[in-house]
C-alpha positions, -999 to +999 in steps of 0.1 A: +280-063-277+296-028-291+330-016-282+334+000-251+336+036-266+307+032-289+286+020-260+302+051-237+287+076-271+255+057-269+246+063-231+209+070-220+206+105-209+192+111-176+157+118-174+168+152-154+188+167-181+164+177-198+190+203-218+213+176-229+178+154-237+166+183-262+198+190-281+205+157-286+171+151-297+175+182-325+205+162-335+190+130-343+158+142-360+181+166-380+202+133-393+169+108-397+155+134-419+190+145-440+201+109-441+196+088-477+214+059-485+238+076-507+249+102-486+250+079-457+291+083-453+285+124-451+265+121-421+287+095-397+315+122-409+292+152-397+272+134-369+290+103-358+288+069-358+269+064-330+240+088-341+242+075-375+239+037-355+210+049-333+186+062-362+193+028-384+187+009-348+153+031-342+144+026-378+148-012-372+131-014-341+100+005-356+091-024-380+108-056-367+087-078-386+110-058-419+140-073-407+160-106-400+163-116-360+201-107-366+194-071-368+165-070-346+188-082-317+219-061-327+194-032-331+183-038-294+218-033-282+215+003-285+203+015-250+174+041-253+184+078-262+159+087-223+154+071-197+117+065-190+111+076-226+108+054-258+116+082-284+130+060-306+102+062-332+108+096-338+145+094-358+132+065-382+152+069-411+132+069-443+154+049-462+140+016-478+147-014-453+167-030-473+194-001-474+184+003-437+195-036-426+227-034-450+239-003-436+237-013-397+254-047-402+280-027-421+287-002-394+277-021-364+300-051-373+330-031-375+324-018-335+310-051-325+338-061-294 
């Protein structure tokens, strides 16, 4: 499991906040389609780690078959961004896998409790 403060930035958001849904929403789909794997520093600096964690996570749980079980079941520690809602496929990075699997074991073993 994550560290108790990445797990507090990662939260579902209610299905009744619907304001808080949207804008979050923007955010991620702004970062899955600015996000390359050389720039990938830049964006956890302008969107966070957790955002940054949740697009690699979505990317991974798009095509499990891409990755090793490893990543599959650390990507399936990231709670859904909705309750009710599987958005997930909408922030898939388009980064190759390869980059994709390298870069969440590098950011999710540092915040690993």
């Amino acid at each position: 499991m994550f560290d108790k403060e990445l797990m507090r930035q990662l939260r579902t958001i209610p299905t009744e906040n619907r304001a808080e849904w949207f804008a979050e929403r923007d955010k991620l789909e702004a970062l899955a389609d600015e996000m390359t794997r050389l720039n990938v520093n830049d964006m956890v600096q302008k969107y966070g780690v957790a955002r940054v964690m949740r697009v690699l996570a979505a990317t991974i749980k798009c095509n499990p078959e891409d990755y090793d079980a490893k990543a599959v079941a650390m990507a399936h520690w990231i709670p859904p961004i909705r309750l009710g809602r599987n958005f997930e496929i909408r922030f898939c990075s388009t980064i190759h896998r390869i980059y994709v699997q390298d870069l969440f074991y590098k950011y999710a073993e540092l915040r690993k409790a």
